[in-house]
N, CA and C atoms as a LAMMPS dump frame, in Angstrom:
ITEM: TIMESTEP
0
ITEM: NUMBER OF ATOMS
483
ITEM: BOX BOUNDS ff ff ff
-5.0000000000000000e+02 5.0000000000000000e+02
-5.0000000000000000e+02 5.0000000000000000e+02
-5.0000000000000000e+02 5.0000000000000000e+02
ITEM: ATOMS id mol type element x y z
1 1 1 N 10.063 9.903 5.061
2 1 2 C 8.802 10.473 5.47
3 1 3 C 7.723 9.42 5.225
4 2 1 N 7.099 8.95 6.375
5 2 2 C 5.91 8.263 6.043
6 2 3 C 4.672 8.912 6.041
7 3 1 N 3.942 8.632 5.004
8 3 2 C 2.477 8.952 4.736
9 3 3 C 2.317 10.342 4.636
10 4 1 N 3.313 10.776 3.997
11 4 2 C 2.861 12.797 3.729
12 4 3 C 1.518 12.957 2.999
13 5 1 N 0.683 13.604 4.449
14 5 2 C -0.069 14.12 3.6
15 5 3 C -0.908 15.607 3.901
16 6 1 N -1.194 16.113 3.301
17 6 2 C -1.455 17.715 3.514
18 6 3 C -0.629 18.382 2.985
19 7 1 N 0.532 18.341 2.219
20 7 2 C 1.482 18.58 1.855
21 7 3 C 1.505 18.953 0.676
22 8 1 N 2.025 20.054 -0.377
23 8 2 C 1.822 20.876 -1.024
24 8 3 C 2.516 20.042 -2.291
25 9 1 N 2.107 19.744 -3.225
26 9 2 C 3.184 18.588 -4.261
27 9 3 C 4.41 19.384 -4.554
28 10 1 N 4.46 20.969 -4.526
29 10 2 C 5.69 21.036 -4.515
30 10 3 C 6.472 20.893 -3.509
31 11 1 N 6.047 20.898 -2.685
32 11 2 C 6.963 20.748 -1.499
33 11 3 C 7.646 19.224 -1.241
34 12 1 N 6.361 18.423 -1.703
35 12 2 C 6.686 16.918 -1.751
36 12 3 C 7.502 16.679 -2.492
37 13 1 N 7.751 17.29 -3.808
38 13 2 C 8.463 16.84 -4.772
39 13 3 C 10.341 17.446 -4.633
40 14 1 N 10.042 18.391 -3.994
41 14 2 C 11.682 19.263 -3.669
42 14 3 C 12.198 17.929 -2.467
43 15 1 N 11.235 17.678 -1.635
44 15 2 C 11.333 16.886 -0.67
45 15 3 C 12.054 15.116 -1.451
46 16 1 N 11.718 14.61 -2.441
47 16 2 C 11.609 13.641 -2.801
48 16 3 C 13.595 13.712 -3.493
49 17 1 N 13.308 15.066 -4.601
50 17 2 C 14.011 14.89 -5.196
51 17 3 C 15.653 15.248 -4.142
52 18 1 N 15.384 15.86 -2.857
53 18 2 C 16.754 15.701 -2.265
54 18 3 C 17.208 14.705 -1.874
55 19 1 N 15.746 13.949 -1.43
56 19 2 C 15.884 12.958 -0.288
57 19 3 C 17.046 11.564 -1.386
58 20 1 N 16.283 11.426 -2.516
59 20 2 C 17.053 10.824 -3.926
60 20 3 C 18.445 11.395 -3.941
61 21 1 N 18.731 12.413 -4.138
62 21 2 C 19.985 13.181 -3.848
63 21 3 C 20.965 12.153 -3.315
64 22 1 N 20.327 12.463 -1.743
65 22 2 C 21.325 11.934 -0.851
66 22 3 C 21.665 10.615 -0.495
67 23 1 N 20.757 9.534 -1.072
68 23 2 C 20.97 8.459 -1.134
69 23 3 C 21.772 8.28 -2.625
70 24 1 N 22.072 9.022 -3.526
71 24 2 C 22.584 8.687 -4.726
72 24 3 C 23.975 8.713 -4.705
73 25 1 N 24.248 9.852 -3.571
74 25 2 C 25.144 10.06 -3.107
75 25 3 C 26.564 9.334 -2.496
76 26 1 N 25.573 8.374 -2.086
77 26 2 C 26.05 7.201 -1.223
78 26 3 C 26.443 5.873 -1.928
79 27 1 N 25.302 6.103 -3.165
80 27 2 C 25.02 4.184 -3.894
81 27 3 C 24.3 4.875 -4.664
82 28 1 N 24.667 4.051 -6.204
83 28 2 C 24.031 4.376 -7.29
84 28 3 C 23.1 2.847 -7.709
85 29 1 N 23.012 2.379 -6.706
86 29 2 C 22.464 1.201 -7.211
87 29 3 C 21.601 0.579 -6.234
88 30 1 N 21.396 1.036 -4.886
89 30 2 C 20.796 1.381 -4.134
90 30 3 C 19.138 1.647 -4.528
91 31 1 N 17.869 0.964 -4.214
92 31 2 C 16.544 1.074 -4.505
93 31 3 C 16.778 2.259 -3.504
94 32 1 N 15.97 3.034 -4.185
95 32 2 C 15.411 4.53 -3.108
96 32 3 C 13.678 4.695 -2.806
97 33 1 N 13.331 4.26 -1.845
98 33 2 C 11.394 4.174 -1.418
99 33 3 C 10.886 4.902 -1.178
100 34 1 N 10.193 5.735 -1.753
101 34 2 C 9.591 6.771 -1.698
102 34 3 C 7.768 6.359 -1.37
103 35 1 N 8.156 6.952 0.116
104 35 2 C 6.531 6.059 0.829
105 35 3 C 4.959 7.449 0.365
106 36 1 N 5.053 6.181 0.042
107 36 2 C 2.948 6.914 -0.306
108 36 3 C 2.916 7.942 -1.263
109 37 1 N 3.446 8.106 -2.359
110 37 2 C 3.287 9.767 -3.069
111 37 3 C 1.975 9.724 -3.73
112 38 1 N 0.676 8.885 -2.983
113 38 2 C -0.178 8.952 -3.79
114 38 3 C -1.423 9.678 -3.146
115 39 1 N -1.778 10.919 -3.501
116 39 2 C -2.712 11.743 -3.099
117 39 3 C -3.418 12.529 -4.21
118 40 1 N -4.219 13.807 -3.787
119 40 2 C -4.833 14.425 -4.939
120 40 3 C -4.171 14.153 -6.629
121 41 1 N -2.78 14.525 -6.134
122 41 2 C -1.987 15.131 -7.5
123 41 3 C -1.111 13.614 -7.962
124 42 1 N -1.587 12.746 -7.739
125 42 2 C -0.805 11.326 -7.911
126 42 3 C -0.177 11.497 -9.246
127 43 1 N -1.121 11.321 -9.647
128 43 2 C -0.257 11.159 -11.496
129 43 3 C 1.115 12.346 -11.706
130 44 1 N 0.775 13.296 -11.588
131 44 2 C 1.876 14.287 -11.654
132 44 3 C 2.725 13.949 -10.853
133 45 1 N 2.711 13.56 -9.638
134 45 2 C 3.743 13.189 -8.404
135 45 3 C 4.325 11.478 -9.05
136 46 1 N 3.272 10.958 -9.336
137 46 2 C 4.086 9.389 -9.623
138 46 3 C 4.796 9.712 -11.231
139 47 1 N 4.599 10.873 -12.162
140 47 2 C 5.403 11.161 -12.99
141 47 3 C 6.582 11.339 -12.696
142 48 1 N 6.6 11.801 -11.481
143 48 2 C 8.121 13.18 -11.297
144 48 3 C 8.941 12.14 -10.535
145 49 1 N 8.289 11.293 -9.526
146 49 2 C 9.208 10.345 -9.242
147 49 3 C 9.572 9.165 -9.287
148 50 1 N 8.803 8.687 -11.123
149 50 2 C 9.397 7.97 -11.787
150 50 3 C 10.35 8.082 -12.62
151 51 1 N 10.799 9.065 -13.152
152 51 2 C 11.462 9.561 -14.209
153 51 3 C 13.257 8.8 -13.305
154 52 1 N 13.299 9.093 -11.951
155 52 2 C 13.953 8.612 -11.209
156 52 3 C 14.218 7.085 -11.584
157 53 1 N 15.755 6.846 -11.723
158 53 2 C 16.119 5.312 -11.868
159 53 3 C 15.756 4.754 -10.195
160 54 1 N 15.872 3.309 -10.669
161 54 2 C 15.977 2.185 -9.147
162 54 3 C 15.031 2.943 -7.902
163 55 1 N 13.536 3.579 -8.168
164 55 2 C 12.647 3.724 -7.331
165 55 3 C 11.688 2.748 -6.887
166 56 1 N 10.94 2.607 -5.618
167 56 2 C 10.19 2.094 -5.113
168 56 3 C 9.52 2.874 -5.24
169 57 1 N 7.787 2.491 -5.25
170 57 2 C 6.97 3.647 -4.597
171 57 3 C 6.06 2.488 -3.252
172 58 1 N 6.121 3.215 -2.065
173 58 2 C 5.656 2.43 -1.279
174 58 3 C 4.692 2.789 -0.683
175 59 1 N 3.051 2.143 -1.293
176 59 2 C 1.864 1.981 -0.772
177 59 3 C 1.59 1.656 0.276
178 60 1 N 0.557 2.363 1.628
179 60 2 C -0.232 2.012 2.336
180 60 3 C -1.862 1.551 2.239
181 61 1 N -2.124 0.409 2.218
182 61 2 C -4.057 0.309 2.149
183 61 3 C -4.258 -0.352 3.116
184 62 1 N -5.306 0.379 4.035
185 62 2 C -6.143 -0.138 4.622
186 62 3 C -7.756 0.343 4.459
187 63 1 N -8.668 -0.179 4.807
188 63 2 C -9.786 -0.492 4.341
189 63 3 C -10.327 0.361 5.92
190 64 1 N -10.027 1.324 6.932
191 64 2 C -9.986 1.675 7.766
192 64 3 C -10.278 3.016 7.793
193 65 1 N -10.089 3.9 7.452
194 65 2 C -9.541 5.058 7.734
195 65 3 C -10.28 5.833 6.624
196 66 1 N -10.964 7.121 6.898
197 66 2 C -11.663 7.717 5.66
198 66 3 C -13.277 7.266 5.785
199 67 1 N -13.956 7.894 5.662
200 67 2 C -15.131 8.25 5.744
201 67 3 C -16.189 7.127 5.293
202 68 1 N -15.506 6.6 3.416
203 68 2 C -15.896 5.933 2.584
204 68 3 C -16.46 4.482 3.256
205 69 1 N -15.46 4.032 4.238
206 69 2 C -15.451 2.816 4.6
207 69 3 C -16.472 2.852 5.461
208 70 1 N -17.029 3.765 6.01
209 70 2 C -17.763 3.54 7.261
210 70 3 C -19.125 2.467 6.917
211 71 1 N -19.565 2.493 5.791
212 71 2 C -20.71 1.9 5.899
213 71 3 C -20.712 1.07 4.828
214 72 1 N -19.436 0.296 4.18
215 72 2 C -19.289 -0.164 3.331
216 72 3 C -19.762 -2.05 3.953
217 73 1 N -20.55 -3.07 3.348
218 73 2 C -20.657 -4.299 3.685
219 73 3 C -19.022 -4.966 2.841
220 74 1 N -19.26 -6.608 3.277
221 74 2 C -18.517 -7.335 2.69
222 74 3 C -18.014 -7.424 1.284
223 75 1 N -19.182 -7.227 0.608
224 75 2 C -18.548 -7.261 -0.478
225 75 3 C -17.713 -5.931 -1.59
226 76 1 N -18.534 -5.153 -0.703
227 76 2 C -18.046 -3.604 -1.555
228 76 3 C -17.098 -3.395 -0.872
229 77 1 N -16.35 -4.236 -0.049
230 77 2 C -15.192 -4.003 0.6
231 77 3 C -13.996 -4.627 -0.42
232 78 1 N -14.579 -6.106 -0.749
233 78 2 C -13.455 -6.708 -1.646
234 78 3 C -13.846 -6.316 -3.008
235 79 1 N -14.648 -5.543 -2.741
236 79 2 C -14.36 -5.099 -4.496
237 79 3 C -13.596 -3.499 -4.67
238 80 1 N -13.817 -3.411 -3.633
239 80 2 C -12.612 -1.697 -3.49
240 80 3 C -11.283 -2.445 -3.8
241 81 1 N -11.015 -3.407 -2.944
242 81 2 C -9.871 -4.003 -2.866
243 81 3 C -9.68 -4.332 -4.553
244 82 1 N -10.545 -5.459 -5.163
245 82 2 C -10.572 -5.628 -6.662
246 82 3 C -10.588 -4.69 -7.621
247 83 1 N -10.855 -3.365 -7.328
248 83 2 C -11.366 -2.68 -7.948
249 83 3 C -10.311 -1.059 -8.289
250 84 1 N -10.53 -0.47 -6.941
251 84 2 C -9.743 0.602 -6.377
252 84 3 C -8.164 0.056 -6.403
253 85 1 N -7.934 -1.089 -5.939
254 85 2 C -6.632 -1.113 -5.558
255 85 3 C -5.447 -1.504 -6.562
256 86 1 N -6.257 -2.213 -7.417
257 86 2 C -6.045 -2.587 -8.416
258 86 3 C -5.638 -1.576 -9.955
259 87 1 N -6.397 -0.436 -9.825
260 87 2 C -6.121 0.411 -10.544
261 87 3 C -4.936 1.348 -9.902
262 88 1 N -4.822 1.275 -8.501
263 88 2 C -3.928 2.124 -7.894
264 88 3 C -2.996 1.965 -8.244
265 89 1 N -2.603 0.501 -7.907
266 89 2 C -1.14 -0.131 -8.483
267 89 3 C -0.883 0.038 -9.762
268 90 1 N -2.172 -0.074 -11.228
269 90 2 C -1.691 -0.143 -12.407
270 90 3 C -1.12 1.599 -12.31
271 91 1 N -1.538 2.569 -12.105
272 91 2 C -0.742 3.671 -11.929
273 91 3 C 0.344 3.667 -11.632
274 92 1 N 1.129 3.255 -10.615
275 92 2 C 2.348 3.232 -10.269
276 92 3 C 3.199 2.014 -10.932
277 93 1 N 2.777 1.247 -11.758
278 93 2 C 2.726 0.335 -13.119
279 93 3 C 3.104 1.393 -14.006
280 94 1 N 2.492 2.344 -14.284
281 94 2 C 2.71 2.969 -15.32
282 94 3 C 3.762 3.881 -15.548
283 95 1 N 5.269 3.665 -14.346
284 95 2 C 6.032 4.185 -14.5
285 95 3 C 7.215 3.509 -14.468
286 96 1 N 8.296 3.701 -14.681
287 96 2 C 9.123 2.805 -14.34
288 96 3 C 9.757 2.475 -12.77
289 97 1 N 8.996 3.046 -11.929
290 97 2 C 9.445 2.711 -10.656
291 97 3 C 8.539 1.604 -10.479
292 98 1 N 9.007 1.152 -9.527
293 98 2 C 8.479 -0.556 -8.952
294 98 3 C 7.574 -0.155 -7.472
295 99 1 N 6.56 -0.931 -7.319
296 99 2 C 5.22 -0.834 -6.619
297 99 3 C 5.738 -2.041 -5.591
298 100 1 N 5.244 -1.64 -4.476
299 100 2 C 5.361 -2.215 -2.721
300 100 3 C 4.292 -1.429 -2.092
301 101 1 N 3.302 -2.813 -1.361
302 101 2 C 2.321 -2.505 -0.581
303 101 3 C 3.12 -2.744 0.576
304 102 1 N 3.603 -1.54 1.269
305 102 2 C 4.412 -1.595 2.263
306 102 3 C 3.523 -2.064 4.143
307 103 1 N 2.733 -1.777 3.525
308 103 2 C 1.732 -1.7 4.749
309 103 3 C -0.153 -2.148 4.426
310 104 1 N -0.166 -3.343 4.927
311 104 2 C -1.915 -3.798 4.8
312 104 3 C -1.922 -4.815 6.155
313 105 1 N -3.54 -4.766 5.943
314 105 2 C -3.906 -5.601 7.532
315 105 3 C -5.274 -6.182 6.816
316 106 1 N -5.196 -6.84 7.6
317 106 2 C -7.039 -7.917 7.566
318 106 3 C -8.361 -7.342 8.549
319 107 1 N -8.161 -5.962 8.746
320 107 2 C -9.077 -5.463 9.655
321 107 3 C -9.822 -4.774 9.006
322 108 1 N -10.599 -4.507 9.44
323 108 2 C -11.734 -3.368 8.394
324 108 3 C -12.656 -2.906 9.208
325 109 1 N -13.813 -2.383 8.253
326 109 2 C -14.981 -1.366 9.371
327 109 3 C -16.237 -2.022 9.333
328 110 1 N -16.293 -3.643 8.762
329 110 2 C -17.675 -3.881 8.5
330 110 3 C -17.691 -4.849 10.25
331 111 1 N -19.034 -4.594 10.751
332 111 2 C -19.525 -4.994 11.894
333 111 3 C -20.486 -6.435 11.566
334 112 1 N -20.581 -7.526 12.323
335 112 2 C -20.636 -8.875 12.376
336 112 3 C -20.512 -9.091 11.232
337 113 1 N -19.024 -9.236 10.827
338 113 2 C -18.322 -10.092 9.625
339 113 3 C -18.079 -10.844 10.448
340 114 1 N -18.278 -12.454 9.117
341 114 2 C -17.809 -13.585 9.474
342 114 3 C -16.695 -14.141 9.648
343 115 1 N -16.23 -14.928 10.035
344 115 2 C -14.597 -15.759 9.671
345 115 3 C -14.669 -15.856 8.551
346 116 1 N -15.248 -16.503 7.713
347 116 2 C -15.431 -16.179 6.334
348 116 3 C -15.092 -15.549 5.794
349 117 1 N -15.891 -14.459 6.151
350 117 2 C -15.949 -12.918 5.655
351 117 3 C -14.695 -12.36 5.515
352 118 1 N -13.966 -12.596 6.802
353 118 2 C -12.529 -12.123 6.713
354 118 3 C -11.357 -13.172 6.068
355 119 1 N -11.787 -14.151 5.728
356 119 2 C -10.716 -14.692 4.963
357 119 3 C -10.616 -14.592 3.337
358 120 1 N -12.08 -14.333 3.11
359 120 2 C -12.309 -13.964 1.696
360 120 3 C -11.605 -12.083 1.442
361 121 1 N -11.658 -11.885 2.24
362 121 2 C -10.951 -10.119 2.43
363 121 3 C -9.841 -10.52 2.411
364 122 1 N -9.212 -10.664 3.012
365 122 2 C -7.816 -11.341 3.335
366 122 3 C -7.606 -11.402 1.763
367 123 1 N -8.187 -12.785 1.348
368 123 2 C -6.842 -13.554 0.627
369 123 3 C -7.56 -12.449 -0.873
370 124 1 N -8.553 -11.408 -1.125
371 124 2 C -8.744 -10.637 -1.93
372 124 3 C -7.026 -9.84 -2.104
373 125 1 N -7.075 -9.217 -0.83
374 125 2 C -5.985 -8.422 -0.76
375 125 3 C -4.826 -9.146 -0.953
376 126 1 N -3.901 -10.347 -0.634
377 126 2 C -3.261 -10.912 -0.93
378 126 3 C -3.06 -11.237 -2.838
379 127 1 N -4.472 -11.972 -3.26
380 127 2 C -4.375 -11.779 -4.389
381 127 3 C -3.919 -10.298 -5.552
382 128 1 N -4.652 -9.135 -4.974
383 128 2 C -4.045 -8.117 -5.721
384 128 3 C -2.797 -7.546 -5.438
385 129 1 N -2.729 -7.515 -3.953
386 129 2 C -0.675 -6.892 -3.453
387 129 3 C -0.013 -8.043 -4.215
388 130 1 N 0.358 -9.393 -4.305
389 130 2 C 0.713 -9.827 -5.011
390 130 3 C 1.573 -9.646 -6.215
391 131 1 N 0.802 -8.437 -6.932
392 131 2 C 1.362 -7.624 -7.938
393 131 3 C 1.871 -6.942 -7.974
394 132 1 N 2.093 -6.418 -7.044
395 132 2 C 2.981 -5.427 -6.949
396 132 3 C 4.217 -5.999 -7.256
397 133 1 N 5.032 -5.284 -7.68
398 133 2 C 6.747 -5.328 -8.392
399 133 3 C 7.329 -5.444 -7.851
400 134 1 N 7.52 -4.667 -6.236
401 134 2 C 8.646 -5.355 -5.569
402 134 3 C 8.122 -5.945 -4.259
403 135 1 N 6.577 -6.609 -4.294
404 135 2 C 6.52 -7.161 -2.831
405 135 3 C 5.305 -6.41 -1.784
406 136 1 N 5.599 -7.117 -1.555
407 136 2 C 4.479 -6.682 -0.199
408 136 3 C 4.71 -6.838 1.259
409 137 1 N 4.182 -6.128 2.125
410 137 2 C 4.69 -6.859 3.583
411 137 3 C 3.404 -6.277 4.612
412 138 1 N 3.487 -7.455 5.124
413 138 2 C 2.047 -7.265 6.379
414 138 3 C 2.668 -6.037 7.464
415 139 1 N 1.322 -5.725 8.081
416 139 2 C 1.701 -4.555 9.022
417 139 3 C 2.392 -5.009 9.854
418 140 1 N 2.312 -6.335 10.86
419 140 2 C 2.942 -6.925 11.681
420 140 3 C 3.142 -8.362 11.754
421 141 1 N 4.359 -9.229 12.061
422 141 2 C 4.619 -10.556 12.039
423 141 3 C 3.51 -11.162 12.967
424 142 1 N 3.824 -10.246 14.173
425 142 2 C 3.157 -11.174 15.505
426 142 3 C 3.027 -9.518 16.141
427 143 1 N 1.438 -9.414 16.635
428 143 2 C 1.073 -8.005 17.268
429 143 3 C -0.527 -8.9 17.914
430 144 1 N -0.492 -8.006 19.308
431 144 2 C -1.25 -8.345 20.118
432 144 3 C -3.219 -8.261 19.882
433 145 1 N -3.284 -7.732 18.407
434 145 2 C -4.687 -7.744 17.529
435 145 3 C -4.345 -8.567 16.398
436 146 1 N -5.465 -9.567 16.695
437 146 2 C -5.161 -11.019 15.834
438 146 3 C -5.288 -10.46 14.084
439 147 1 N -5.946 -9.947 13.82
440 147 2 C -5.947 -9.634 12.444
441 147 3 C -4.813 -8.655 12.248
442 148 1 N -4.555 -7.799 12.801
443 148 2 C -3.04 -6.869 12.616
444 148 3 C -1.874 -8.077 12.451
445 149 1 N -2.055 -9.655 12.815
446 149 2 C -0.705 -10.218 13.205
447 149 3 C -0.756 -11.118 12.299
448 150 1 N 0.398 -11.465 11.381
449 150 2 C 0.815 -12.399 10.128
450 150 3 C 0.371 -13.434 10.642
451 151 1 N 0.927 -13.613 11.852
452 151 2 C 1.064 -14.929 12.404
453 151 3 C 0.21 -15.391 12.639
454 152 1 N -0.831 -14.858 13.19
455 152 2 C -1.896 -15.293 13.778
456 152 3 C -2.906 -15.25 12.359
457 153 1 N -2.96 -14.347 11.322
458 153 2 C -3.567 -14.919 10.176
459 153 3 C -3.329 -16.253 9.524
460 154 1 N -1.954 -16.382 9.882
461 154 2 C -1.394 -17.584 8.83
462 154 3 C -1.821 -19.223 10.29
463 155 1 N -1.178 -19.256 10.97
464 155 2 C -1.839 -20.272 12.191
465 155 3 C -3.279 -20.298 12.173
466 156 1 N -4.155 -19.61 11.673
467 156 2 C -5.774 -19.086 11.766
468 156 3 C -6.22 -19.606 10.667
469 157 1 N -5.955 -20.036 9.647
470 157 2 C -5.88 -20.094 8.139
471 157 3 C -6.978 -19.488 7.229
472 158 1 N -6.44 -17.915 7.891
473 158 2 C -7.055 -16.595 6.894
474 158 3 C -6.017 -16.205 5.797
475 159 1 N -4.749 -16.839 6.033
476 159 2 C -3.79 -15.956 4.964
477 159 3 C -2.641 -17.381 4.27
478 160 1 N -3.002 -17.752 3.648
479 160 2 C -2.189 -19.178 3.138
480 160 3 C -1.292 -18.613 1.955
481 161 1 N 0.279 -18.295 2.178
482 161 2 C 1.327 -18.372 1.284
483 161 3 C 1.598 -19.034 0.269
């Protein structure tokens, strides 16, 4: 299940703990990714499905979506990123499952940002996914919106490995 949300934590959690089930089923040694359990009830939800051996928990951020962003400038952008995102992860830190920003992009909602602007965003976010435990991965290698595309960040030199 990607990105449940509206979803009742118990329901998420009956949901989680079969879905674990049936991959345990198969392989006991097997990482099991449990995408996004981070909403209202996070802490209780990143409790219940840490207690779980060999978990992922796999984060989505984008700087897009949600109300907050609409009128946010440059810098209160990379400091959400420094700030917000950073504490997000130490949460899912705080369990024994392992943290993956499964999904980020270099796009955002601020209007005449610079090249600059977006490389200092960029390599913000790079610097904090970074930390994450098991990795990170861009939204797309190569996609036809230059900031959605690895490639074209990394050839662009907004995103240096």
């Amino acid at each position: 299940m990607n990105e449940p949300d509206g979803v009742n934590i118990e329901s998420l959690k009956k949901y989680y703990e079969e879905a674990y089930g049936a991959v345990r089923k198969h392989s006991s040694s097997a990482y099991v990714t449990m995408s996004n359990p981070l909403h209202e009830d996070s802490k209780e939800l990143l409790s219940f499905v840490g207690g779980f051996e060999r978990v992922v928990i796999d984060v989505h951020y984008y700087n897009l979506y949600g109300s907050r962003f609409d009128n946010m400038n440059v810098q209160q952008n990379i400091d959400y990123i420094r700030n917000e995102r950073v504490s997000n992860l130490s949460v899912v830190s705080s369990t024994k499952a392992l943290s993956f920003v499964g999904e980020w992009t270099a796009e955002w909602m601020v209007k005449d940002a610079t090249e600059e602007d977006y490389k200092r965003y960029a390599e913000a976010q790079l610097d904090v996914y970074s930390h994450a435990t098991f990795g990170w991965a861009y939204w797309a290698y190569n996609c036809e919106y230059n900031r959605w595309s690895l490639k074209w960040m990394i050839q662009n030199g907004h995103i240096k490995l």
